[in-house]
C-alpha positions as CSV (number, residue, x, y, z in Angstrom):
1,X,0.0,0.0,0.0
2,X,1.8,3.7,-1.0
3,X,1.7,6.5,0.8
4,X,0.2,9.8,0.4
5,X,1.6,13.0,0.1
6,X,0.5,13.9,3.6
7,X,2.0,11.1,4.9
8,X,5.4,11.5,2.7
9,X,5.7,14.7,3.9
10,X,4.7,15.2,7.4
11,X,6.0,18.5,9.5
12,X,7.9,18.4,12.6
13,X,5.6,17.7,15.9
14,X,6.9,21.2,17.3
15,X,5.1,23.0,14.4
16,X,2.2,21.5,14.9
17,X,2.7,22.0,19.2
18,X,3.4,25.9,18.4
19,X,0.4,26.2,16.0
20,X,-2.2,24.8,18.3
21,X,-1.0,26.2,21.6
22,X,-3.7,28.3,23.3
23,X,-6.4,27.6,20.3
24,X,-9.7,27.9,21.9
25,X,-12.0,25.2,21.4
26,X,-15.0,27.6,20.1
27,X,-16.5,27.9,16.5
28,X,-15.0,31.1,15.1
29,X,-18.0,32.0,13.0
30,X,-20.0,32.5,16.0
31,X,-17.2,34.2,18.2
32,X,-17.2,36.9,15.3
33,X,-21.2,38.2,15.6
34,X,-23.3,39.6,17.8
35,X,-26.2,37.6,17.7
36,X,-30.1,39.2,17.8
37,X,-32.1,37.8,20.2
38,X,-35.3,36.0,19.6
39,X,-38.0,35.0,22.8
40,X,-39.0,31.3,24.0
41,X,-42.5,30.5,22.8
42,X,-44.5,30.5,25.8
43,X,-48.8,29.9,25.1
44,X,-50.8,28.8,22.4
45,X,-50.0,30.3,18.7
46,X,-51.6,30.0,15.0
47,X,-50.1,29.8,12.5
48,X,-50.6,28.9,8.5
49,X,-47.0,27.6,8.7
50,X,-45.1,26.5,11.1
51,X,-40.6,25.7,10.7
52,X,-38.5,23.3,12.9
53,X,-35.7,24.6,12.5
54,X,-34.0,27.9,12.5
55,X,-31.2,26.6,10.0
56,X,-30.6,27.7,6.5
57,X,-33.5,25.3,5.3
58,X,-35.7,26.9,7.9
59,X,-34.9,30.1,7.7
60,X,-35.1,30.3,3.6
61,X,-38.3,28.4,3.7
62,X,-39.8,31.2,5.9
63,X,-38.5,34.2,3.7
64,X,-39.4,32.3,0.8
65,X,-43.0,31.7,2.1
66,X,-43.2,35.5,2.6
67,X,-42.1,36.6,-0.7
68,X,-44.9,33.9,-2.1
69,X,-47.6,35.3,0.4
70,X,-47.0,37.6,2.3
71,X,-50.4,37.6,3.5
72,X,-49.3,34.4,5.8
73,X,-48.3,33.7,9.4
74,X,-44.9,31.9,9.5
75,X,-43.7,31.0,13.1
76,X,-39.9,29.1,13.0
77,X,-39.3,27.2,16.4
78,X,-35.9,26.9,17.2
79,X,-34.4,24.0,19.9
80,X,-31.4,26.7,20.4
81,X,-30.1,29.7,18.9
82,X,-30.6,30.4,14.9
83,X,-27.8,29.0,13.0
84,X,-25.9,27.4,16.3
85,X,-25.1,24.0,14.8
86,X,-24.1,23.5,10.8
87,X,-25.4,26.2,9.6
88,X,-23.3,28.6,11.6
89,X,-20.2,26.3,11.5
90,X,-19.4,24.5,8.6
91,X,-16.6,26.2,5.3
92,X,-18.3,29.3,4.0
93,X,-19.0,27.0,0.7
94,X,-21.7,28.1,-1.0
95,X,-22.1,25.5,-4.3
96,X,-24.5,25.6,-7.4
97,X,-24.5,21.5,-7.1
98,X,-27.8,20.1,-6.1
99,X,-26.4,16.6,-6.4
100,X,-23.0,16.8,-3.9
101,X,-20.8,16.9,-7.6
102,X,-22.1,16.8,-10.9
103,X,-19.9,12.5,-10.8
104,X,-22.4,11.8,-8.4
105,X,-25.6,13.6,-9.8
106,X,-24.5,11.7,-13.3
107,X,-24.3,8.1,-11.4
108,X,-28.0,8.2,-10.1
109,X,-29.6,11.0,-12.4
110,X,-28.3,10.5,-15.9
111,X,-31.4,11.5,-17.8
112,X,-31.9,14.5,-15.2
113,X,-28.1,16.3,-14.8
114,X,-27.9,18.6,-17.3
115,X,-31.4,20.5,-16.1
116,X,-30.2,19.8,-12.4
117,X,-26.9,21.6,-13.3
118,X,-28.9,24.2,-14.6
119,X,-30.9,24.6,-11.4
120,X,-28.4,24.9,-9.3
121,X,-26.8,27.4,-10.9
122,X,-30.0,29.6,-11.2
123,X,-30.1,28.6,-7.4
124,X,-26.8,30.2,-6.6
125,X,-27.8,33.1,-9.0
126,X,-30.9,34.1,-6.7
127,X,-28.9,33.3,-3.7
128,X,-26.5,36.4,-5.1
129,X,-29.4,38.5,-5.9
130,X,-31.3,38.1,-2.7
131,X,-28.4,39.0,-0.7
132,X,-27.9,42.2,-2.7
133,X,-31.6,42.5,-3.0
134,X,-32.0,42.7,0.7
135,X,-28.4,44.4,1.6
136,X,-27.4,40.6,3.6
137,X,-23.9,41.3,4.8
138,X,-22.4,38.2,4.9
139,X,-19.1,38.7,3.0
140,X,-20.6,36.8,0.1
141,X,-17.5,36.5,-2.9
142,X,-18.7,35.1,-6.1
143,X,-15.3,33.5,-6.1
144,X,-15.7,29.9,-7.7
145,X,-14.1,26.5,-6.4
146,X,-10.7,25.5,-7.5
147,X,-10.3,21.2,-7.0
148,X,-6.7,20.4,-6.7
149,X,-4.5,17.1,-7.8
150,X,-2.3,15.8,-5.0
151,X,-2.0,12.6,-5.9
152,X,-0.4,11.4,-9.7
153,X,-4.0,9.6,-10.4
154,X,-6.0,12.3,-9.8
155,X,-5.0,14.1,-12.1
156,X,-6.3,12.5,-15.0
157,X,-9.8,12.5,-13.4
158,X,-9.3,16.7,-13.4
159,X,-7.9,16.2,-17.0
160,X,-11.2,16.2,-18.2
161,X,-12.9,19.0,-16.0
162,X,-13.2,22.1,-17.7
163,X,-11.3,25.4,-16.5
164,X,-8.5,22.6,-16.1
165,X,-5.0,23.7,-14.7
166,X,-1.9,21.9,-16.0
167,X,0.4,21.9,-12.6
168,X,2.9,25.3,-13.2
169,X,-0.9,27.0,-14.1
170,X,-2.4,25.7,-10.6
171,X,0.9,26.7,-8.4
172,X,0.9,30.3,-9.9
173,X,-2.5,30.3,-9.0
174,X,-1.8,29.2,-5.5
175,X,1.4,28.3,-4.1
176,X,2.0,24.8,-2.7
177,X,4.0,22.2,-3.7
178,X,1.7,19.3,-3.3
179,X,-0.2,20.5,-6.3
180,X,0.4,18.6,-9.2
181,X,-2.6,20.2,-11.3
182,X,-6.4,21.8,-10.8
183,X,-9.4,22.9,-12.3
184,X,-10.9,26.2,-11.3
185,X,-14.8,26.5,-11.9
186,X,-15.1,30.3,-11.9
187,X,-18.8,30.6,-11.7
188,X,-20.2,27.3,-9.5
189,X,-19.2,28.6,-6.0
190,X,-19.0,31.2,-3.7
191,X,-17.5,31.5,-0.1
192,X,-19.2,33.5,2.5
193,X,-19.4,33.8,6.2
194,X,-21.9,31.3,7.6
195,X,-22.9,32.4,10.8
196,X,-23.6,36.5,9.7
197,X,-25.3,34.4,6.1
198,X,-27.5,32.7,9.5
199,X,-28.3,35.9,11.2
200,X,-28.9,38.3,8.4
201,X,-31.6,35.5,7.1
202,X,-33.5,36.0,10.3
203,X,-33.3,39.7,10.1
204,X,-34.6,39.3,6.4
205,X,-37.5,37.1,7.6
206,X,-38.4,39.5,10.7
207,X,-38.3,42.4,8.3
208,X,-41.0,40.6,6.3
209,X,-43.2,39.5,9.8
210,X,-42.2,36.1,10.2
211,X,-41.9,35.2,13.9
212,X,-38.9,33.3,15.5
213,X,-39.0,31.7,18.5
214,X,-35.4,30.2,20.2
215,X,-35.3,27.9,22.8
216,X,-38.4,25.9,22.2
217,X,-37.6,22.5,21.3
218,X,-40.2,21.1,19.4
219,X,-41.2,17.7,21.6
220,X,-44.1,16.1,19.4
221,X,-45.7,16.8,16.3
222,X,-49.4,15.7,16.6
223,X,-52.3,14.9,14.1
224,X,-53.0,13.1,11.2
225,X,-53.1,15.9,9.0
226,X,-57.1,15.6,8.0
227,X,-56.9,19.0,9.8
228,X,-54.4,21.3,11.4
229,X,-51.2,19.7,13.2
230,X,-50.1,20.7,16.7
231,X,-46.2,21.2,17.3
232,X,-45.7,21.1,21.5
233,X,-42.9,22.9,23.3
234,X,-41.7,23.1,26.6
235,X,-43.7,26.3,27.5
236,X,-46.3,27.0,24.6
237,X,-47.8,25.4,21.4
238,X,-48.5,26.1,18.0
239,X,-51.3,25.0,16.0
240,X,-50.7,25.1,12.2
241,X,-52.2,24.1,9.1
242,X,-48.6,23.4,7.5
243,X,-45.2,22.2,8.7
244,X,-42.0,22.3,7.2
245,X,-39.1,20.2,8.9
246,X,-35.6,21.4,9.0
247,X,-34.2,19.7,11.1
248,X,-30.9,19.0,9.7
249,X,-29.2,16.2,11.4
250,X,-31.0,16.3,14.5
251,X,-33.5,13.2,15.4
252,X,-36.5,13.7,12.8
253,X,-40.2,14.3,14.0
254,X,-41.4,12.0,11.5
255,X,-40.9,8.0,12.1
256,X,-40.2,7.2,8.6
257,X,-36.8,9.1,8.7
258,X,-35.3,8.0,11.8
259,X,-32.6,5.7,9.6
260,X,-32.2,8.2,6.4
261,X,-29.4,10.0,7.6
262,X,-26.5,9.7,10.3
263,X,-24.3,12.1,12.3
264,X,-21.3,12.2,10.8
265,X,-18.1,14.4,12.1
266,X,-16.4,16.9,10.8
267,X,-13.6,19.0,12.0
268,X,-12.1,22.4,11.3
269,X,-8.8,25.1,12.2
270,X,-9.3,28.3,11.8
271,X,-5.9,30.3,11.1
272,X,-5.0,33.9,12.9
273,X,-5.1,36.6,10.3
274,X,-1.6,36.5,7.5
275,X,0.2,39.2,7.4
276,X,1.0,40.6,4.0
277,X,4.4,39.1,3.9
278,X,2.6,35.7,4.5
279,X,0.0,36.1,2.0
280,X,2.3,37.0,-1.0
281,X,4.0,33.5,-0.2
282,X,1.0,31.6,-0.6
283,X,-0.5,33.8,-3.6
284,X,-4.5,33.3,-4.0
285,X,-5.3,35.9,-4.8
286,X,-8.0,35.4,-6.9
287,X,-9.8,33.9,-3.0
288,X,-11.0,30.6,-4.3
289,X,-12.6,28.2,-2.2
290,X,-10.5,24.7,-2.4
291,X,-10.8,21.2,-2.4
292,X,-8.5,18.5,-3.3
293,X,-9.9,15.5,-4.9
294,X,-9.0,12.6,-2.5
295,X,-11.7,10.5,-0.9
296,X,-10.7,11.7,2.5
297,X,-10.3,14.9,1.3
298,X,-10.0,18.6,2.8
299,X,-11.4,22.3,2.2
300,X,-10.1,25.3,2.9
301,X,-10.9,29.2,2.2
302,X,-9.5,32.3,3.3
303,X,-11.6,34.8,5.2
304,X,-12.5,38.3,4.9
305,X,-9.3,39.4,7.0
306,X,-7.5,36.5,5.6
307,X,-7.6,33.8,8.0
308,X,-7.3,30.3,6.6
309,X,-10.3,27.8,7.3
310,X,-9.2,24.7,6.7
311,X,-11.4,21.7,7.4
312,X,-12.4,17.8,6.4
313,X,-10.2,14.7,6.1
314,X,-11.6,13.0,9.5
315,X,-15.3,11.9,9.1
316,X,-16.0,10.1,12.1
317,X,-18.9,7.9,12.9
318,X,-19.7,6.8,16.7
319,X,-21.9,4.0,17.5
320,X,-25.3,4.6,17.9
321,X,-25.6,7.6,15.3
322,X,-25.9,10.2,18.7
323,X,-25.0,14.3,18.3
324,X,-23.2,15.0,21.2
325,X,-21.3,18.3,21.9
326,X,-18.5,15.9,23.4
327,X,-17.7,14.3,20.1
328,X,-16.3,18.0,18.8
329,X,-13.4,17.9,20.8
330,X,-11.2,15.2,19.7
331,X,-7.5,16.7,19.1
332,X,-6.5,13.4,17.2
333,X,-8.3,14.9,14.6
334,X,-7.3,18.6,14.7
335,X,-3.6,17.9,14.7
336,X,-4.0,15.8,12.2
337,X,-5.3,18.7,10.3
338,X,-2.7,20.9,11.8
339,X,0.0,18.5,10.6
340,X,-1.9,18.6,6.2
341,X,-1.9,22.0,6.9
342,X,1.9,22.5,6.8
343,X,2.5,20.2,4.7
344,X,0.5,22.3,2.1
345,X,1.6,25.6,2.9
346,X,5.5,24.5,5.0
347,X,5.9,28.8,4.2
348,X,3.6,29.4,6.4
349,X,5.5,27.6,9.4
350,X,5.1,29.6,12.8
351,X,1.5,30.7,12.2
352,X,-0.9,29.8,14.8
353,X,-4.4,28.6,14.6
354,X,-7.0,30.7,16.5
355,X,-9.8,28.3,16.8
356,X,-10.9,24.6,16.0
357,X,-14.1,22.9,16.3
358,X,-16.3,20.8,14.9
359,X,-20.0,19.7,13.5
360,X,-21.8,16.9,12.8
361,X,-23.1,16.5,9.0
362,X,-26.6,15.0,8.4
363,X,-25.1,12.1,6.1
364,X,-28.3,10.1,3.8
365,X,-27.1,7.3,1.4
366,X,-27.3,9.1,-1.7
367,X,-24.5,12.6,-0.4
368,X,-27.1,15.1,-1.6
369,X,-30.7,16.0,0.3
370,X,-33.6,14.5,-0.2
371,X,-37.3,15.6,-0.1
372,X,-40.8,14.6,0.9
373,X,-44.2,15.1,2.2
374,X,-46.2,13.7,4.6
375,X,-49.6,14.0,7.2
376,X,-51.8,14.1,4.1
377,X,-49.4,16.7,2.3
378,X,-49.6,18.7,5.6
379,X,-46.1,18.4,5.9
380,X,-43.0,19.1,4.1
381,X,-39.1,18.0,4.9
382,X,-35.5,18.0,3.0
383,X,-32.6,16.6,5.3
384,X,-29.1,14.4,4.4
385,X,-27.3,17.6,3.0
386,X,-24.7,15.7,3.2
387,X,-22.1,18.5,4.0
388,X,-23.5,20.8,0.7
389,X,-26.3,22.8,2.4
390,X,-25.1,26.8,2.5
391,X,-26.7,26.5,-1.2
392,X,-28.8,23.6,-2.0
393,X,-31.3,24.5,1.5
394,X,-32.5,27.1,-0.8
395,X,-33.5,24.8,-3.2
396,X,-34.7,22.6,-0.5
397,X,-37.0,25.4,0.8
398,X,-38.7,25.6,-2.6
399,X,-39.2,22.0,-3.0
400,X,-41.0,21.6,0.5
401,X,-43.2,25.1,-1.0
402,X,-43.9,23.6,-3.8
403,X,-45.3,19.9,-2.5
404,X,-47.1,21.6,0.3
405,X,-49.0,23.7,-2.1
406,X,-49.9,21.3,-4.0
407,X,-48.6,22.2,-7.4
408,X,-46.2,20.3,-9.7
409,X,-43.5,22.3,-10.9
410,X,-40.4,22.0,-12.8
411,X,-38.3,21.0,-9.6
412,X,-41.5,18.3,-8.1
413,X,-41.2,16.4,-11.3
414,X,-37.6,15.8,-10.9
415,X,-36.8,12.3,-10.1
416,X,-33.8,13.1,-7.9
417,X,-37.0,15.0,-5.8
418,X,-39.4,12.4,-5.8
419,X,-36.9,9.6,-4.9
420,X,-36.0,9.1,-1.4
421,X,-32.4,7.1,-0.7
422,X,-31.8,3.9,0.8
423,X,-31.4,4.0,4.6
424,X,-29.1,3.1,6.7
425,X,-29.3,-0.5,8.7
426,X,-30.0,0.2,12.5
427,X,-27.4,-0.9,15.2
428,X,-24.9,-2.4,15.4
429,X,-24.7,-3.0,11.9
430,X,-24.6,0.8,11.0
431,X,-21.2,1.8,12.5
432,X,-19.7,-2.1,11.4
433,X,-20.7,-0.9,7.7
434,X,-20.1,3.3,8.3
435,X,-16.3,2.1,9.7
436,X,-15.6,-0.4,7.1
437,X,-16.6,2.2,4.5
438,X,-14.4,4.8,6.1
439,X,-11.3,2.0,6.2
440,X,-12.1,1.2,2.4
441,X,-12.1,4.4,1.6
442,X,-8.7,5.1,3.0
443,X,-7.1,2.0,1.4
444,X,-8.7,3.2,-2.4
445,X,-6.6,7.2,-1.6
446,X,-3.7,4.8,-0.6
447,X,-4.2,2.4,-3.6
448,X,-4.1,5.2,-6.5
449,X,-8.1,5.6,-6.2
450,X,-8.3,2.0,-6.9
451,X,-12.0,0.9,-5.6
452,X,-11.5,-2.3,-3.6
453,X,-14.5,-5.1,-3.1
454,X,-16.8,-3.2,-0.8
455,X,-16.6,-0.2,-2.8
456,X,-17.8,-1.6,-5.5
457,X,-20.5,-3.5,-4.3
458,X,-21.9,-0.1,-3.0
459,X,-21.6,1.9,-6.1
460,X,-23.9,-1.1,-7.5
461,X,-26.5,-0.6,-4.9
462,X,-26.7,3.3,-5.2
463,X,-24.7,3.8,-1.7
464,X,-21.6,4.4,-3.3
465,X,-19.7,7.4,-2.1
466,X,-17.0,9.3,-4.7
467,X,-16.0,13.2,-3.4
């Protein structure tokens, strides 16, 4: 079995030790906002539609409800704060892909990809117009996504991307060693900051009289939907005649999706600011958001006062598909991440990472979200994002608007829309088959992207996973 270049080319310990010393375990997203402050529902409410979930997908379903209607009441319940888990902590990638890569959109949607492609992109375009339409500050950069070779094999699987880099094209572009080529999609990304994206979407929905309620975990969604459902809280109620779910990878309200998706984690540094000297060794300056095209693979995007995110490789699984905030801190993982770092930028040796954390992504079968109604068409949900939300929960907010009204529309009649994935087995044969996949993958990045046995036999039954 070879080596990577990761592993070929590891830093010293002590550079690693001097770059982590005093990081505080925090999410830096959230350290950098002041955040508004929404009540606890406390009585009985109506409402026409009612959102679990103050999240990207809730939050853009209620704006986008309001710019349909604005005639109706739209009530969001939050279990915490809006935007306190993924949505306020994951890369700042904001991605025209519906499908979690066009590879993967091709492998189950042949027929559909090229007007899937096209909806995404239109997605990201209203995404860029809404935020200049409403004055969103959320240091939004139309920058596009450049996908790096670090291994000799992949590059002939960028070969054929377009906006392709031969290797002195993709080092003058951005300055690391480990490059051996790219392809920069100019137009199919943007990076952003996620947490003020999360609070300037509630100030948008406010502005246009939706209500948002924080700290009211939603304990039970009741009725059959042959008339209005009740959503209970500690303290208070609401009735509605519609429900949208949001709920991300938290426990689902609805039976039928308690084994679509599972917690998986991901974790992230979170550089102090480079100087100038710094940043003219590295170049970038075009600000791209990377990714480099291994199965375990890592992101990383600077900042508006260039800091370097950089996140991914670990995805880690723990038995009994649990989110607990004690699964964030696991410094295996972030020196690990320290120690890639370096060996992709080694100029930048002596800088020290501010903050590290970590989330858990709301993983379904298929890497890209899934939709569907329920209650009698009284309710709506979209979940298993799959790490790709900042965009597609736009897209996810129109779908659950659209079934709940009723209509068929361009985006109902998609197959990819109407198709749920196949779920995952329940315990213990979940993390035996979530761990062997993880090993597998590994070997296939140390086997010059060779898929092995198990692989295989996925990709056959639609499970199969390809970055």
């Amino acid at each position: 079995m070879g080596t990577t270049v990761f592993e070929r080319r590891p830093p010293q310990a002590s550079v690693v030790d001097h770059a982590l010393e005093g990081t505080a375990f925090a999410t830096f997203w959230l350290d950098d906002i002041a955040r508004a402050e929404h009540p606890r529902l406390t009585g009985t409410i109506r409402a026409d539609l009612a959102i679990v979930g103050g999240g990207y997908t809730g939050l853009w379903t209620a704006i986008r409800a309001k710019e349909r209607d604005p005639g109706l009441r739209v009530v969001i319940l939050e279990a915490s704060r809006i935007a306190w888990a993924a949505s306020g902590r994951n890369g700042g990638f904001c991605e025209a892909s519906l499908t979690h890569g066009r590879e993967n959109g091709v492998n189950r949607w042949p027929e559909e990809i090229d007007r899937l492609d096209d909806l995404g992109r239109r997605n990201l375009d209203e995404i860029e117009e809404t935020i200049h339409r409403y004055g969103i500050d959320a240091d939004f950069e139309r920058t596009g996504e450049l996908s790096v070779a670090v291994e000799p094999h992949q590059v002939e699987w960028l070969r054929e991307e377009e906006g392709f880099l031969d290797q002195d094209a993709v080092r003058a572009a951005v300055h690391s060693d480990t490059y051996l080529a790219g392809a920069w999609d100019r137009e199919g990304a943007a990076i952003l900051h996620p947490a003020k994206l999360g609070q300037e979407l509630a100030r948008v929905a406010v502005e246009l009289g939706v209500e948002i309620f924080e700290r009211s975990l939603v304990r039970g969604l009741d009725g059959d939907g042959s008339g209005p459902l009740t959503l209970e809280t500690a303290d208070g109620r609401v009735i509605a005649d519609q429900v949208a779910l949001g709920t991300n990878v938290f426990p689902s309200l609805l039976r039928r999706n308690r084994l679509m998706t599972v917690p998986v984690y991901d974790y992230v540094l979170m550089t102090e600011p480079l100087s100038s000297a710094q940043l003219a060794s590295i170049g970038w300056s075009d600000r791209q958001g990377i990714g480099d095209s291994a199965n375990q693979f890592h992101y990383y995007r600077l900042s508006a006062d260039d800091r370097i995110l950089f996140g991914g490789y670990d995805a880690v699984y723990h038995f009994g598909g649990r989110v607990r905030p004690r699964y964030e801190d696991r410094m295996a993982s972030h020196r690990r991440l320290a120690a890639h770092f370096f060996t992709t930028f080694p100029q930048l040796e002596g800088l020290r990472f501010t903050h590290r954390w970590a989330g858990a992504i709301d993983t379904c079968s298929r890497f890209c979200a899934f939709y569907g109604i329920a209650r009698k068409g009284r309710v709506a949900y979209a979940t298993g994002f799959t790490g790709l939300g900042v965009g597609a929960s736009r897209f996810a907010a129109d779908v659950m608007l659209d079934r709940l009204s009723g209509e068929e529309t361009e985006r109902t009649r998609l197959r990819m829309v109407r198709e749920r994935p196949i779920p995952f087995p329940p315990e213990p044969a979940a993390s035996i088959g979530i761990n062997l996949t993880r090993a597998a993958l590994d070997r296939t990045d140390h086997r010059e992207g060779r898929r092995g046995p198990l692989l295989r036999t996925l990709d056959a039954l639609g499970m199969g996973f390809d970055s």
